[in-house]
mmCIF file as Biopython writes it, N, C-alpha, C and O atoms, coordinates in Angstrom:
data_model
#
loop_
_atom_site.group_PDB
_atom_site.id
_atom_site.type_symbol
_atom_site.label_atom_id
_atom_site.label_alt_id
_atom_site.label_comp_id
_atom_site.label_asym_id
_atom_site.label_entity_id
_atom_site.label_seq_id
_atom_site.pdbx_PDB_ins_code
_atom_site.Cartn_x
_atom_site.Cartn_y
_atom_site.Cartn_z
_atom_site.occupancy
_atom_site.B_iso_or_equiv
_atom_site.auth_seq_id
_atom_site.auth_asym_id
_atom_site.pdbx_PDB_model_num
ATOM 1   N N  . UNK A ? 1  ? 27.832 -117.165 -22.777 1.0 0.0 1  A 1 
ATOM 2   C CA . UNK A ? 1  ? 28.382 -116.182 -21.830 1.0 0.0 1  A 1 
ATOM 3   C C  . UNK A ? 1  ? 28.038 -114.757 -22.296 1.0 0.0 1  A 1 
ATOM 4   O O  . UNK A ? 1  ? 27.408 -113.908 -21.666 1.0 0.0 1  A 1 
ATOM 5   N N  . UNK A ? 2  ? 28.351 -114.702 -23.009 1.0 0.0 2  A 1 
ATOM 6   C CA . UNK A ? 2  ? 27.890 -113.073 -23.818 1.0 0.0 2  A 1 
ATOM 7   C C  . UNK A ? 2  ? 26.405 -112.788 -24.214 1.0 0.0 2  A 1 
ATOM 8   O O  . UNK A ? 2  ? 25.783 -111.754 -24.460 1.0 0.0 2  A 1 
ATOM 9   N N  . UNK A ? 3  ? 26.171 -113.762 -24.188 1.0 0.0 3  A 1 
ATOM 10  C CA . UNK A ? 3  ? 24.398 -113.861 -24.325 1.0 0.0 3  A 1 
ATOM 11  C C  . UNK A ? 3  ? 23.850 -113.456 -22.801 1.0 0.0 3  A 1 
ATOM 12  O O  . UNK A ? 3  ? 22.814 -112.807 -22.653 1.0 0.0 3  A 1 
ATOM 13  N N  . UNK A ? 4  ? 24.515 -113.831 -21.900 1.0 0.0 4  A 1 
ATOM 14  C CA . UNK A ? 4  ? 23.771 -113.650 -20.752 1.0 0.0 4  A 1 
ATOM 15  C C  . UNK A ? 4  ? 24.035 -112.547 -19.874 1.0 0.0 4  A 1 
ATOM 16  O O  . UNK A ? 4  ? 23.406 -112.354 -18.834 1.0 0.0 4  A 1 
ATOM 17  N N  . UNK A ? 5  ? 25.430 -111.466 -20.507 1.0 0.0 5  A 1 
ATOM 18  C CA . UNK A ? 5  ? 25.849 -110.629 -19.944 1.0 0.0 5  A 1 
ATOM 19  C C  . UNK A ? 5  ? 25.135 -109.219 -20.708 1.0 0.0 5  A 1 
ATOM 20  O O  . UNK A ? 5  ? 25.129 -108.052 -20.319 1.0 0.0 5  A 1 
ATOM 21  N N  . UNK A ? 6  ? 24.653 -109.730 -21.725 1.0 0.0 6  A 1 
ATOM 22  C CA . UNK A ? 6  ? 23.577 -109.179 -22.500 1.0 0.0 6  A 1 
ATOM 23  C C  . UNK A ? 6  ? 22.016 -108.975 -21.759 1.0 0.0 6  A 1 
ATOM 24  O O  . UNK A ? 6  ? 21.377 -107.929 -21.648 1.0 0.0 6  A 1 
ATOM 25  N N  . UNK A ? 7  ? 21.730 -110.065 -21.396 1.0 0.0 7  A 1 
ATOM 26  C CA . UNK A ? 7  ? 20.536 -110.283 -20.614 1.0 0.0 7  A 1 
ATOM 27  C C  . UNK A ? 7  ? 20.519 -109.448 -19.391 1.0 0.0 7  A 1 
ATOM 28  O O  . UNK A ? 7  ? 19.645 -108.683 -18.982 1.0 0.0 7  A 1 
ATOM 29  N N  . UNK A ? 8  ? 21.791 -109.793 -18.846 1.0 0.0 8  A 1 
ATOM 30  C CA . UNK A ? 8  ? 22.489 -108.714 -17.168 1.0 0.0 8  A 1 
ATOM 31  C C  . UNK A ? 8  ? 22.088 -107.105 -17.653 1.0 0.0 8  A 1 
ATOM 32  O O  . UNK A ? 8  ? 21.135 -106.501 -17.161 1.0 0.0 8  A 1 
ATOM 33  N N  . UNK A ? 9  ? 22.906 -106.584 -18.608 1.0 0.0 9  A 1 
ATOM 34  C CA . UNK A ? 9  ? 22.462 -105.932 -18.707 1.0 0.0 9  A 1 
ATOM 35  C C  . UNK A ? 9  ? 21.525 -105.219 -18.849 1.0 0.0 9  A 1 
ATOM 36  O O  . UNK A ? 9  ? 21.509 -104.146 -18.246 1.0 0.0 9  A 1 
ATOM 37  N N  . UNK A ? 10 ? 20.308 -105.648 -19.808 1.0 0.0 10 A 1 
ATOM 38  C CA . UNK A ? 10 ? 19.030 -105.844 -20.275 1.0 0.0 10 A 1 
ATOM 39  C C  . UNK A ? 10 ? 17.980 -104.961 -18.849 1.0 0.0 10 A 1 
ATOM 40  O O  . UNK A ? 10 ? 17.337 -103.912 -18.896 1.0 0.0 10 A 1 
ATOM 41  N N  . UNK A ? 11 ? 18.181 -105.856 -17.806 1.0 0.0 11 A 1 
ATOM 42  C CA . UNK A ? 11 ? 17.902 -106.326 -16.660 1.0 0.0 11 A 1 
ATOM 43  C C  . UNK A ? 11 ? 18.313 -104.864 -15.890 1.0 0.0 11 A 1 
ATOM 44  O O  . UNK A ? 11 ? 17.346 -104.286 -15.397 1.0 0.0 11 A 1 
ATOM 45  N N  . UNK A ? 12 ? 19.678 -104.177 -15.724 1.0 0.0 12 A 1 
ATOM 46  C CA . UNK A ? 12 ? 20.409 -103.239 -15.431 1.0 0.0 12 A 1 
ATOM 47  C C  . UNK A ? 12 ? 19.274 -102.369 -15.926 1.0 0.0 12 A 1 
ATOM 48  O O  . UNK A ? 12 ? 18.199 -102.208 -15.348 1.0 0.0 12 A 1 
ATOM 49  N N  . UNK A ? 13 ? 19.565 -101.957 -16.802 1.0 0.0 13 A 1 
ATOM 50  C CA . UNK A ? 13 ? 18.953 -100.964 -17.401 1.0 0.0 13 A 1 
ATOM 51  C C  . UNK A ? 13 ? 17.411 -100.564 -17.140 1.0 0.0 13 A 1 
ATOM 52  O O  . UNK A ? 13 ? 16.933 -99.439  -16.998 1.0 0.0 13 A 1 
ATOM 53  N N  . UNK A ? 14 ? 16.687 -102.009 -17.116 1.0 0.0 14 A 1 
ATOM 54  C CA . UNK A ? 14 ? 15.399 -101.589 -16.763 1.0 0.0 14 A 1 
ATOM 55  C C  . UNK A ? 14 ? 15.128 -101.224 -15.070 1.0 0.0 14 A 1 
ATOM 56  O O  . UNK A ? 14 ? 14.319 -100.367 -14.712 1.0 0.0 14 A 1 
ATOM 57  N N  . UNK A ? 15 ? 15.665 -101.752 -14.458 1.0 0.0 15 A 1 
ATOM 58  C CA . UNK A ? 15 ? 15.985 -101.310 -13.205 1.0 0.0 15 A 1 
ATOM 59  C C  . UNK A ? 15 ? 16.434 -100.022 -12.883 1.0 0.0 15 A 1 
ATOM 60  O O  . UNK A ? 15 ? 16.151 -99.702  -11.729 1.0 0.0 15 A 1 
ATOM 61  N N  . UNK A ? 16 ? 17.256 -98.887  -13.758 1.0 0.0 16 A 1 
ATOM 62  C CA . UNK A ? 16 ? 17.445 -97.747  -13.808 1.0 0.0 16 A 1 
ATOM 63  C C  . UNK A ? 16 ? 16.085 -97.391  -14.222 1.0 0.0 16 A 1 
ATOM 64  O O  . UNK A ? 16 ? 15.361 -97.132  -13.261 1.0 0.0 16 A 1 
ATOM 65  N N  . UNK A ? 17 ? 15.595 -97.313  -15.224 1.0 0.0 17 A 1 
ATOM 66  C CA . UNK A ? 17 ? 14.221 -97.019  -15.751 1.0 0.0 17 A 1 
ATOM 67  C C  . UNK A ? 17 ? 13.290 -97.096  -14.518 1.0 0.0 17 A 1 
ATOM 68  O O  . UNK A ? 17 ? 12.884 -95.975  -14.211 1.0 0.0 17 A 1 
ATOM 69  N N  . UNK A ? 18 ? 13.069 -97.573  -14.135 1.0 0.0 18 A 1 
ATOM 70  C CA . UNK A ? 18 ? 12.059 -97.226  -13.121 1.0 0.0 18 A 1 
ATOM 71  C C  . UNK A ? 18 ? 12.407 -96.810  -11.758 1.0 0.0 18 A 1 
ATOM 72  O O  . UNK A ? 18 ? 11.626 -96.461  -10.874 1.0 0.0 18 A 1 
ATOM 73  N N  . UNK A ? 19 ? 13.955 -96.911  -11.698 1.0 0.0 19 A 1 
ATOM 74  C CA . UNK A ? 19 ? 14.405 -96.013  -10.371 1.0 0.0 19 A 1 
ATOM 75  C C  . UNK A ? 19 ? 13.898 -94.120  -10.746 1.0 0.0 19 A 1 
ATOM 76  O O  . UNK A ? 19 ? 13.212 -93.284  -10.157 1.0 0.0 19 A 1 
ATOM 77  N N  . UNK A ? 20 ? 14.718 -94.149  -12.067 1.0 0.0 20 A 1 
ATOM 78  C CA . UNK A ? 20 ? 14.328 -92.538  -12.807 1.0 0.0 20 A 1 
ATOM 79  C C  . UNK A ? 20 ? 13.087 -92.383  -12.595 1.0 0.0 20 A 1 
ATOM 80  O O  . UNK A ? 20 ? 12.638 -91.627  -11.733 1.0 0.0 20 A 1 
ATOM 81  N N  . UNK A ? 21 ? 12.495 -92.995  -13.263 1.0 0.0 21 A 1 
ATOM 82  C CA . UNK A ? 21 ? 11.077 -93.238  -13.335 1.0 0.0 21 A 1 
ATOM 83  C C  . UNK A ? 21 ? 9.977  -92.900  -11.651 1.0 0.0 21 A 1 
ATOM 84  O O  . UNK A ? 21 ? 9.285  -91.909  -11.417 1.0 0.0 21 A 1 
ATOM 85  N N  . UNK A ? 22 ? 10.135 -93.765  -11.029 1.0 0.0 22 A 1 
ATOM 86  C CA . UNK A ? 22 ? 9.492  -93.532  -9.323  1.0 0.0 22 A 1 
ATOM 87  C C  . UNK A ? 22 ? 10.169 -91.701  -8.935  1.0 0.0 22 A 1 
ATOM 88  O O  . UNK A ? 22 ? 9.586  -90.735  -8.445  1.0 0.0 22 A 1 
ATOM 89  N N  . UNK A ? 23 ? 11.435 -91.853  -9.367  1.0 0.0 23 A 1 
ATOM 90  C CA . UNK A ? 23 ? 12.150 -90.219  -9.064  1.0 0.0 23 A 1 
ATOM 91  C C  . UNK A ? 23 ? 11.319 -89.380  -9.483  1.0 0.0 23 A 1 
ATOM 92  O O  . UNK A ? 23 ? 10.767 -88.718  -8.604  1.0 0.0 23 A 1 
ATOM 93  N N  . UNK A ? 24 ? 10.995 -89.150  -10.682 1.0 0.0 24 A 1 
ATOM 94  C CA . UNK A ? 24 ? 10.440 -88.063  -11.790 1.0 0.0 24 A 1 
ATOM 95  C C  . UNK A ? 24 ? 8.778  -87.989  -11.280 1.0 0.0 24 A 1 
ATOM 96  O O  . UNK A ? 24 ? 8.088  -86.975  -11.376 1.0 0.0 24 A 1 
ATOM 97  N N  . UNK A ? 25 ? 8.369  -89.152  -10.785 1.0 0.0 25 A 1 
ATOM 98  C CA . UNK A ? 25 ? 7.256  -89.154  -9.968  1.0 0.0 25 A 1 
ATOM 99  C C  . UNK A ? 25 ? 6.843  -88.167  -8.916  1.0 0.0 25 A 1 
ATOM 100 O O  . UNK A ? 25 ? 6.033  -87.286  -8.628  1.0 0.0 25 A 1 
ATOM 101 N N  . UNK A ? 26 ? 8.242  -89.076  -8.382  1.0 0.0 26 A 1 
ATOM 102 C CA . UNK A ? 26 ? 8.193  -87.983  -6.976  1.0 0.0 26 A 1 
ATOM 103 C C  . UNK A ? 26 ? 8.500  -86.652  -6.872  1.0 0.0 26 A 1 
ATOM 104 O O  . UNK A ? 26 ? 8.226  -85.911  -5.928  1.0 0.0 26 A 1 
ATOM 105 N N  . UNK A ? 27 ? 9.304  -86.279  -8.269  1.0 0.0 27 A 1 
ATOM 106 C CA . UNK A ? 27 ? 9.375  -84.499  -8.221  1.0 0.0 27 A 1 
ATOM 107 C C  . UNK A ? 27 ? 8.221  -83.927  -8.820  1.0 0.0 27 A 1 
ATOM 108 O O  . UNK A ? 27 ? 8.080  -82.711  -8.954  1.0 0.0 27 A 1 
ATOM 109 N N  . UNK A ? 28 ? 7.436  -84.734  -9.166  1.0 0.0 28 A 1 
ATOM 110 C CA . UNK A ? 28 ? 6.367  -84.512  -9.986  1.0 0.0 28 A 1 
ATOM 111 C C  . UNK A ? 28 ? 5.210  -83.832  -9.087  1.0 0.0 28 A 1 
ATOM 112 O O  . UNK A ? 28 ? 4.658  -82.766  -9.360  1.0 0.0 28 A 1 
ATOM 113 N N  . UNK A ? 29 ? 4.942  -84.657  -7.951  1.0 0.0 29 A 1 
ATOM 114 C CA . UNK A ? 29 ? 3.849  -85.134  -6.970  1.0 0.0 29 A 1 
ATOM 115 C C  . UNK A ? 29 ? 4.885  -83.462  -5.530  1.0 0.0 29 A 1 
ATOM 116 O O  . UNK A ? 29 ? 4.346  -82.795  -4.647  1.0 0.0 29 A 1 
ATOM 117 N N  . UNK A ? 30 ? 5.660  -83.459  -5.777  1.0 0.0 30 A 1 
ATOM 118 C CA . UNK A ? 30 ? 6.451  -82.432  -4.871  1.0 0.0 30 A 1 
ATOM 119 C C  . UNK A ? 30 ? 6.280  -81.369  -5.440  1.0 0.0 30 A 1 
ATOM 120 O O  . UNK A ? 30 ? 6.210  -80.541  -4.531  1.0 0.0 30 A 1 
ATOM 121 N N  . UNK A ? 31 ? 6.133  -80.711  -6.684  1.0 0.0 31 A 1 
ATOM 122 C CA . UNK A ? 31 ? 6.027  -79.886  -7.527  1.0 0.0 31 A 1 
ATOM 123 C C  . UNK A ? 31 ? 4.478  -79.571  -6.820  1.0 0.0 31 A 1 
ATOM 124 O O  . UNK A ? 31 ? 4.023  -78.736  -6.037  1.0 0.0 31 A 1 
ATOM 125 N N  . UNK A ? 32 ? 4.105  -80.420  -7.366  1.0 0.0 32 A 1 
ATOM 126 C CA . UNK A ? 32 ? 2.060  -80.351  -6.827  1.0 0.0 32 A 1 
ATOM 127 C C  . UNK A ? 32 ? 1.912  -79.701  -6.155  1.0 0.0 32 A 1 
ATOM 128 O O  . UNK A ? 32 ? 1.428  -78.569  -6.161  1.0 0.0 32 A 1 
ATOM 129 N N  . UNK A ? 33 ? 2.457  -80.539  -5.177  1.0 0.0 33 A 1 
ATOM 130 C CA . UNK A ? 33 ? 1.730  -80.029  -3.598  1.0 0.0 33 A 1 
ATOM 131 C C  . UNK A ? 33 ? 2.723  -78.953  -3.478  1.0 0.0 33 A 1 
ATOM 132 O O  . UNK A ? 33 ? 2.865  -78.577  -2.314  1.0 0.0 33 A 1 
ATOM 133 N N  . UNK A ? 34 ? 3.374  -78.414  -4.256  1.0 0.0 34 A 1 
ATOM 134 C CA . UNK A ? 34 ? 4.562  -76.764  -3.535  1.0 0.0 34 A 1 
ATOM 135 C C  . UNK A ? 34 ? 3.284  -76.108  -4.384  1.0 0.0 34 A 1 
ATOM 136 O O  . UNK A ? 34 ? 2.942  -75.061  -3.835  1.0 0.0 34 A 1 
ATOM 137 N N  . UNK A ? 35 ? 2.815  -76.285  -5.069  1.0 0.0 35 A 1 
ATOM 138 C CA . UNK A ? 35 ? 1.642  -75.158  -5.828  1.0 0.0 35 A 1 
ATOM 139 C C  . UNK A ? 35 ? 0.335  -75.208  -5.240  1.0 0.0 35 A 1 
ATOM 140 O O  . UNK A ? 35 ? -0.535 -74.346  -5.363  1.0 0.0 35 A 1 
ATOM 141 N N  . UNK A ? 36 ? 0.248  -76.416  -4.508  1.0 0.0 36 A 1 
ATOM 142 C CA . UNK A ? 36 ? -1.311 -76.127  -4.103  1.0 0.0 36 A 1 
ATOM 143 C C  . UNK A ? 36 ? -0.904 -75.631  -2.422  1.0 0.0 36 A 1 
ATOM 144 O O  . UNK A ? 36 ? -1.789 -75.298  -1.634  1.0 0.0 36 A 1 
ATOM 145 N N  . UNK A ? 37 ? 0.477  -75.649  -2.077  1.0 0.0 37 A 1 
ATOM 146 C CA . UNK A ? 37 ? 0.633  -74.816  -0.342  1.0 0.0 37 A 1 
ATOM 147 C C  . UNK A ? 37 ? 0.630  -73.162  -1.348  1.0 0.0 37 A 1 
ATOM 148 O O  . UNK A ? 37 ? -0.180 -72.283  -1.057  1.0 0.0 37 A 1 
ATOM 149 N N  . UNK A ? 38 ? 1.449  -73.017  -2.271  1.0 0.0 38 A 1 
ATOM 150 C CA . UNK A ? 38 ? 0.773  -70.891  -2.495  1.0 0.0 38 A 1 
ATOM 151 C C  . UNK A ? 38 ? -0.189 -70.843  -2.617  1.0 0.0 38 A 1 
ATOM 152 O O  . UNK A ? 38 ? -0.740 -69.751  -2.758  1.0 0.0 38 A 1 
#
């Protein structure tokens, strides 16, 4: 049981990681293109 709520978590976490992750992208790629419209 604790082994697998371990795993849940595991799982959680990397799923945040690449939510942040696609985010930081996208302010990334928004940043861009606000510098190449001045």
């Amino acid at each position: 049981m604790i082994r697998r709520n371990k795993m849940v978590e595991k799982a959680t976490k990397e799923k945040d990681m690449q939510k942040s992750i696609s985010f930081l992208g996208a302010l990334l790629r928004a940043c861009s293109n606000g510098r190449k419209g001045i």
